[in-house]
C-alpha positions in Angstrom: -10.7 -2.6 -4.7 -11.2 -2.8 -0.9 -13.6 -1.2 1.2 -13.3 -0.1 4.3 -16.0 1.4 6.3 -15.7 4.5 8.2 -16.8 3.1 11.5 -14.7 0.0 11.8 -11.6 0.8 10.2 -8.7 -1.7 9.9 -6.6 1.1 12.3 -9.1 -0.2 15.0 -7.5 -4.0 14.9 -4.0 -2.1 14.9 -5.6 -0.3 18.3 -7.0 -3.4 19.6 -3.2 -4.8 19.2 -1.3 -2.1 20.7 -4.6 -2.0 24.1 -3.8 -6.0 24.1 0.0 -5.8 24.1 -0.4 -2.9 27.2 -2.8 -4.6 29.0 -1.3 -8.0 28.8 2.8 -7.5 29.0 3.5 -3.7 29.7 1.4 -2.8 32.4 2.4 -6.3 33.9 6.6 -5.7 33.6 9.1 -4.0 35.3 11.9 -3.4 32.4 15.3 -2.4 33.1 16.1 -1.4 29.8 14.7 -0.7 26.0 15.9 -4.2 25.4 14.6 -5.9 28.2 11.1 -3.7 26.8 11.6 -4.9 23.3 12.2 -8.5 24.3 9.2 -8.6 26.3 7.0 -7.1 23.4 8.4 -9.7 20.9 7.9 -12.3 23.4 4.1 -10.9 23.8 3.5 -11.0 19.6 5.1 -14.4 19.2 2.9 -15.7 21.7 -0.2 -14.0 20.2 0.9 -15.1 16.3 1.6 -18.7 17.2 -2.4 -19.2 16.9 -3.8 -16.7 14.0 -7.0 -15.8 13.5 -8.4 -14.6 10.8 -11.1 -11.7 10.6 -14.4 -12.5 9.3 -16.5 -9.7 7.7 -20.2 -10.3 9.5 -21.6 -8.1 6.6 -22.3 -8.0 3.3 -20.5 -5.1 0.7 -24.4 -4.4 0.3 -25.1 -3.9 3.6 -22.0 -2.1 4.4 -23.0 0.5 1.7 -26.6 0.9 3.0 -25.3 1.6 6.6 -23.1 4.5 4.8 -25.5 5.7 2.9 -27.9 6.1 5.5 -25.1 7.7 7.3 -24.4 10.1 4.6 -28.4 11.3 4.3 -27.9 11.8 7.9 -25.1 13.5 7.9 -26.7 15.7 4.7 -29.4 16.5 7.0 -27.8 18.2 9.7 -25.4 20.2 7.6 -28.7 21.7 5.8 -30.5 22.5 9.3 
């Protein structure tokens, strides 16, 4: 089982990716074609995979599970007001 908590989803790395890959090399490039764009992207990821890092989880599965319940009690309360 994995766990993934609702405020920092994996989807937000994918973001990240795709906000790095505009900034960086399409915003940059002028692209005469869909090739010319799909070269430059490939270009863009083989430069960013040639030095991997891997993502650390800063918190504990007990921690985690505090934050969503405290979020859930919260959340309870409004719903009930």
């Amino acid at each position: 089982m994995h766990f993934t908590p609702t405020s920092s989803s994996w989807l937000n790395l994918v973001e990240r990716v795709f906000g790095d890959l505009t900034a960086k090399q399409i915003r940059r490039g002028v692209f005469r074609s869909v090739p010319e764009l799909i070269a430059a992207i490939a270009a863009y990821m083989a430069q960013r995979n040639a030095k991997p890092t891997p993502l650390v989880w800063t918190k504990t599965a007990q921690e985690i599970l505090a934050k969503v319940n405290r979020a859930k009690r919260a959340l309870d309360k409004t719903r009930t007001a």
